[in-house]
N, C-alpha and C positions, 0 to 999 in steps of 0.2 A: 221592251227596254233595250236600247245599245250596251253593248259593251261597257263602252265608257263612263254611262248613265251608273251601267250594274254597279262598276266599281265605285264612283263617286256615291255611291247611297251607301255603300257598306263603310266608307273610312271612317266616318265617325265612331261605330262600335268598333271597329278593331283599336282605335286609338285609344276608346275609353278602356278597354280590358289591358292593354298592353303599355301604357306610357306613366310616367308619372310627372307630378308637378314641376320638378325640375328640367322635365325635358319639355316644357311649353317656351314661349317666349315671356321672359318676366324682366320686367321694366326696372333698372337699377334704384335702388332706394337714395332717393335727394332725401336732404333734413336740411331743416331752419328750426333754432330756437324760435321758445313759444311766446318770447317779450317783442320778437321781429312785430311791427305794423303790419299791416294789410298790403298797404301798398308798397312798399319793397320787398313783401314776400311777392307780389304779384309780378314785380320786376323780374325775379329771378324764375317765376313760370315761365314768363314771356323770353326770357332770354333761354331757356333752355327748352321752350316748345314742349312745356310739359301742362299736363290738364290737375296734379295732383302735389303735395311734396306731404313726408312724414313731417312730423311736427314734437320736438323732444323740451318737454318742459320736466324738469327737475329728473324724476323716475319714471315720471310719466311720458309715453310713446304713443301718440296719436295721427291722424290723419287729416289734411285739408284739401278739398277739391275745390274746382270750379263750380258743382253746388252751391259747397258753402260761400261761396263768394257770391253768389244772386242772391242768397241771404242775406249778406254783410252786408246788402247795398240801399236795403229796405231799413236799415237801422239810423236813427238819428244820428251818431256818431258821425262825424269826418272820420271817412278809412285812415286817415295818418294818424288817429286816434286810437284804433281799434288793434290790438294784440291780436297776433292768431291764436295764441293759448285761448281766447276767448269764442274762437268760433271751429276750432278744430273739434273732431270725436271722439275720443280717447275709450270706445268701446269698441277695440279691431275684431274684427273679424281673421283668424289666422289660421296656415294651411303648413304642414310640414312639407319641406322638401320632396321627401322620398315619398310624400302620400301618393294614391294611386289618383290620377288624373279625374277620374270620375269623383272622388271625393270632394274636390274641387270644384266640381259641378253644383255636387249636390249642395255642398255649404254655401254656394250663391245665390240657388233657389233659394235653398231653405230660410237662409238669414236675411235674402233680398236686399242684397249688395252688389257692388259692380266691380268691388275690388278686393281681391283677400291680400293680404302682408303674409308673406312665405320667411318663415324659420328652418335652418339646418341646426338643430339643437337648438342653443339659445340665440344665433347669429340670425339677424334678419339679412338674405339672402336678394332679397328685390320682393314686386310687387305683380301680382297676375292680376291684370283687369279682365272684365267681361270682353271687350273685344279683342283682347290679345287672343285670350281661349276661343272664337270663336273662329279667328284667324289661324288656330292652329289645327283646327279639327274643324269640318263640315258640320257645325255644333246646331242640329234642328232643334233641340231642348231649349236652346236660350235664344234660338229664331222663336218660338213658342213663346217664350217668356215675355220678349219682348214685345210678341203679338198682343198676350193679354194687357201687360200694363200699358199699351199705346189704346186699345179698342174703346173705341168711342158708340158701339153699336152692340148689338145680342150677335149681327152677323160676322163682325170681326171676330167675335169670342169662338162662334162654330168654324170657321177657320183656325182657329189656335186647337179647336178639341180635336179637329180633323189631322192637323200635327202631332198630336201627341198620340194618337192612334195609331200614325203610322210611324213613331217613333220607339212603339213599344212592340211592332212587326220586326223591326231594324235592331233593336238592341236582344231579340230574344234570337232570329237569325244567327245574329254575331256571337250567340255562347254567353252574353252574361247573364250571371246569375239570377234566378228570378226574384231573390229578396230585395236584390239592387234594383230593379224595373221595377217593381211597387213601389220603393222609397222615394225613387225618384220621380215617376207617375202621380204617386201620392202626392206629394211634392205642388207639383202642378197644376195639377186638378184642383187642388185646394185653394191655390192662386187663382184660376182663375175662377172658382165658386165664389170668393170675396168679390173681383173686381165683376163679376155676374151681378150681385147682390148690391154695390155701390151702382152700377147702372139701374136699376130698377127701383131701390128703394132711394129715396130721400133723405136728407141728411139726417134730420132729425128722427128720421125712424132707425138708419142705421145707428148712431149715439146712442139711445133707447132700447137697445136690442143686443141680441148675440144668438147669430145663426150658425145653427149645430147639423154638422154631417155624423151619422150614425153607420153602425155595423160595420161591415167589410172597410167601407169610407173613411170611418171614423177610424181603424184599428190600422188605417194604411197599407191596405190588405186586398182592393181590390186593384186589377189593374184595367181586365178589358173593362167597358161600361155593363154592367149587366142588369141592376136598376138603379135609383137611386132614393135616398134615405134622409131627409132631412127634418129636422124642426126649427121653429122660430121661438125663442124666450124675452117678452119683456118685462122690461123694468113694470114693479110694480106702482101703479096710480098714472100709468103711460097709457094715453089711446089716443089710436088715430084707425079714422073711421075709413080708410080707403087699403085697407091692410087688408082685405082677400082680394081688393082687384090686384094688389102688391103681388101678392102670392100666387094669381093666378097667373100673370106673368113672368112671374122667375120659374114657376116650374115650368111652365110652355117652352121657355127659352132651355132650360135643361134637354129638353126632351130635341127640341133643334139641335142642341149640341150632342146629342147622341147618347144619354142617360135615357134609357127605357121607366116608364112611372112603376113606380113600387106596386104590384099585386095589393099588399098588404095595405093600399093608399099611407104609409105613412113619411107622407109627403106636408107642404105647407098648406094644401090646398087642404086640405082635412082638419077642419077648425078643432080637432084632441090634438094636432101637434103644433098650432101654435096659440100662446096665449100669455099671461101673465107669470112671473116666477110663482105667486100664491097657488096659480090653476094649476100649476108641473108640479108645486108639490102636493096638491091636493092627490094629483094622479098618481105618485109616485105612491102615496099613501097606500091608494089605494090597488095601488100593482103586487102591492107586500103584503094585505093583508083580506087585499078583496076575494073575493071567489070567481072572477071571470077568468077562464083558462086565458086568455089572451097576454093578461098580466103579467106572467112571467118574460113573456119574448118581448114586451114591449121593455121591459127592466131590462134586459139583457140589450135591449138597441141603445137604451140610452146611456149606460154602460158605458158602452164603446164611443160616444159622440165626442168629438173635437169641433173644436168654437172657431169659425175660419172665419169671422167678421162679427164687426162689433163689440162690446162690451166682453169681454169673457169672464169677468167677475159674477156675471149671472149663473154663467153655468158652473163655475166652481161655488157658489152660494149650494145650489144645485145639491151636487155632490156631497157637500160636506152636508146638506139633511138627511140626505139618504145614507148616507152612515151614521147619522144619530139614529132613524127611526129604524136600524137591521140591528142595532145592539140584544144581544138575547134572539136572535131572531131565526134559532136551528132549523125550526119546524119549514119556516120559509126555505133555508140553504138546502136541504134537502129534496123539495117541492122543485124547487130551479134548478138544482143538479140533476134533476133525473129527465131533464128534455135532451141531456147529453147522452143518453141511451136508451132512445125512443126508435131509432132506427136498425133492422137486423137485417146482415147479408140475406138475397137469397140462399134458397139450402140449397150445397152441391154445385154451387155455381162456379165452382173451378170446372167441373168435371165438363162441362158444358159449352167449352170453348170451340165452338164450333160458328163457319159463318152461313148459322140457319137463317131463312128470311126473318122467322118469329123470336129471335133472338134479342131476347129480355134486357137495355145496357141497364148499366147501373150509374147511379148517380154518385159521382164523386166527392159531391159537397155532404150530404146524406151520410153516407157511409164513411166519409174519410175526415173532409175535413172540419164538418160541423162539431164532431163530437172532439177533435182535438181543440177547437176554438172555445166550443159552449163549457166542455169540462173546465180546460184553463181558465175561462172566465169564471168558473160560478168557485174556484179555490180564490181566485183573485180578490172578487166580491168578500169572499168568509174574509178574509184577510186584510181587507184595507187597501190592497195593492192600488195605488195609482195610474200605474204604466196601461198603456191602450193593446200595445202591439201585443202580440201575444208569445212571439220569441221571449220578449222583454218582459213580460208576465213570466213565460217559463222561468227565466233565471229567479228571477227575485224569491218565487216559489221553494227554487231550489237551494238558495242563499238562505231561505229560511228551514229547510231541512222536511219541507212536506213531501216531498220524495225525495228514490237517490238520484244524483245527478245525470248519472249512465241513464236513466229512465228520460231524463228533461232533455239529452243531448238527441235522444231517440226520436223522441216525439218532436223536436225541432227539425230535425231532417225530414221524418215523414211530412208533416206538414209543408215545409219546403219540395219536398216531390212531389205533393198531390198538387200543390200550388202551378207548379210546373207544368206537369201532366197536364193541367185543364186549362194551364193557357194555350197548352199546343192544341188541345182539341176547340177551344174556342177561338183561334188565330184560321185554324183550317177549317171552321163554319161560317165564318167573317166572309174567308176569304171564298168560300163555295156560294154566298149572297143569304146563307141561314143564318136566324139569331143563335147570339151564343147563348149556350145551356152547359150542366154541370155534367152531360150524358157522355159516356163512354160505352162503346162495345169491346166488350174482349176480347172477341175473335179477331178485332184489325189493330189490335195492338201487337209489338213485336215481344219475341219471345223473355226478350231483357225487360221491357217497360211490366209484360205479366208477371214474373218474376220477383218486380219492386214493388208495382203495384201490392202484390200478394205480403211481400216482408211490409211494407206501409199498415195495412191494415191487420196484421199482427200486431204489431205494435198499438194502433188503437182496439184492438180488444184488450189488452194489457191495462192499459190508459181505463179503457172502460172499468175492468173488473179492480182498479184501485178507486175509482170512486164510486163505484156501489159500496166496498165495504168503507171508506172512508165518511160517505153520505148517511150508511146504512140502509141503500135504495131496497134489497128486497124487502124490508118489512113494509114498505111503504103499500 
């Protein structure tokens, strides 16, 4: 790579860590009342060479594009008829001034708009579109974005996956933080598993349906690809009889876009993950009360699932059974809490930091950050909690007083370091042509990383020994 190249790949992360929304270029805020016509608001696009104008009907502060106007034009109505009050969106999407530029990212993926309305306090300050931001930053993320919503193919999508791959090399380089590289990876990924899912399945099976990413996926928690977790839920008295060859091609196309198949096959191709809402909660029944060991983990995947297409009213129907049938259900809470302390350091394995050939790594996920995930989840579970993420689990936890705070604040850093740590060792297997794995040695760690590493995992023995006595795990 030139020089040149080097630099032009890194501007983008330095800009997202270092700028805020106010230093992008942001397009002065136009307004037309909301009783103006179509076509004299259209005039005054045209006359000021604009694609957008705000739109102020009474208290109300909305937006009209050149979208809405390829709408407008499909309506019966004569445009000299039609208000813009009636075709503007009066559900903005809005960014503060002083927010950090990356914010402003992420709210575009996330909300999947092209324009946020920027506020200094209560003053609308002007308007940041997508191509303003991408003009202002080398912005691969919304080249991505745009990859998937334009792909007409499985192999346009493996191109956008191949972007975001290298744009999660690019923004962990640059220093930012790794909670922020999942969100917004999350983010992503999640986009294009929908528009994955609109290419391969048919409309009517998408309408019919709601396709759930689980575990790491679902909790917005993974970044590199390292497998992939999915299920299919339909509507019940819904069939359509071409739904594994459906599925045998949506996961094939995952696995081109660089999602390795789940071990555990709990993918769509495994007719137990997809099926009717009646057959999930048959299973679900039986996850809570059956006696196959498998039960618990599979509770725990779906746990974590988010609905990234289709119906999502399935999978919160979903959710809300599975907290009717955990009422009274200790004996089970404690059964599922105890896979969060199924795994023990080796002994003496500090002492041992040596770079012997036979030098035993340890698995990060294992030891660090499974038991800070699976514990957080199985208090989550007792509790009702909603939330996927598991930061976002920790507080609510703590807002409810099941531990103390100083405890929740601990455990979120650890977990944010082990998260870290293991993208760097799977960024530097990537990038040696190995799959990534959760494996560390600790002899090629540095003296600070063994250090953290070593306070991390204090903390989760900590973590551990409040939910044994909280679960009651040894008498079990």
């Amino acid at each position: 790579m030139s020089p040149t190249a080097g630099f032009e790949s890194q501007r983008e992360t330095l800009t997202l860590i270092s700028a805020c929304v106010r230093d992008a270029c942001l397009q002065p805020a136009h307004y037309v009342d909301g009783a103006l016509d179509l076509v004299s608001v259209c005039r005054e696009l045209a006359a000021g060479g604009l694609t957008h104008t705000l739109v102020r009907d009474g208290e109300r502060l909305g937006i009209f594009t050149t979208t809405d106007l390829r709408d407008a034009v499909l309506r019966p109505e004569p445009p000299t008829a039609l208000a813009v009050r009636d075709l503007a969106r009066f559900e903005l999407v809005e960014a503060d001034a002083g927010a950090d530029l990356f914010e402003a990212l992420w709210l575009m993926v996330r909300c999947r708009v092209n324009r946020l309305v920027v506020r200094d306090g209560a003053e609308v300050v002007g308007v940041l579109g997508q191509l303003d931001l991408v003009s202002f930053v080398a912005n691969h993320s919304h080249l991505a974005v745009l990859q998937i919503d334009q792909a007409t193919t499985t192999a346009d999508l493996r191109a956008a996956a191949q972007r975001i791959d290298g744009l999660v090399a690019q923004l962990h380089d640059g220093g930012l933080r790794v909670e922020r590289i999942a969100r917004l990876v999350g983010e992503l990924n999640r986009r294009l598993l929908a528009r994955l899912w609109q290419l391969v399945a048919p409309p009517q099976l998408v309408a019919n349906s709601c396709l759930l990413v689980m575990g790491s996926e679902g909790r917005g928690e993974q970044i590199v690809k390292t497998d992939q977790d999915n299920a299919l839920v339909l509507r019940d008295g819904f069939d359509f009889p071409q739904l594994e060859e459906v599925a045998r091609e949506f996961n094939a196309a995952l696995i081109d876009c660089g999602w390795p198949p789940c071990p555990g096959e709990i993918m769509l191709t495994n007719p137990a993950w997809r099926g009717s809402a009646g057959q999930f909660r048959d299973a679900m029944r039986d996850w809570v009360y059956g006696s196959q060991p498998q039960g618990v983990m599979h509770l725990a995947m779906f746990f974590d699932a988010y609905a990234v297409a289709g119906d999502a009213t399935l999978a919160d129907g979903l959710r809300e059974h599975l907290a009717r049938i955990l009422v009274g259900g200790d004996a089970f809470f404690a059964r599922f809490a105890a896979a969060a302390d199924q795994f023990d350091e080796p002994a003496s394995w500090w002492s041992r930091l040596t770079a012997r050939a036979d030098e035993q790594p340890l698995d990060l996920k294992k030891l660090g950050s499974f038991p800070i995930v699976h514990g957080v989840r199985a208090l989550a579970l007792c509790h009702g909690i909603c939330e996927r993420g598991t930061a976002d689990r920790l507080k609510r936890l703590a807002d409810l007083g099941q531990f103390d705070a100083a405890l929740g604040t601990d455990l979120v850093e650890a977990l944010y370091y082990l998260m870290g740590l293991k993208l760097r060792q799977q960024l530097r297997q990537r990038a040696g042509g190995e799959a990534a794995s959760n494996l560390v040695r600790p002899s090629e760690l540095s003296t600070l990383d063994r250090d953290q590493l070593k306070g991390a995992l204090a903390i989760v023995r900590r973590f551990r020994a409040v939910l044994r006595q909280r679960f009651h795990l040894d008498s079990l």
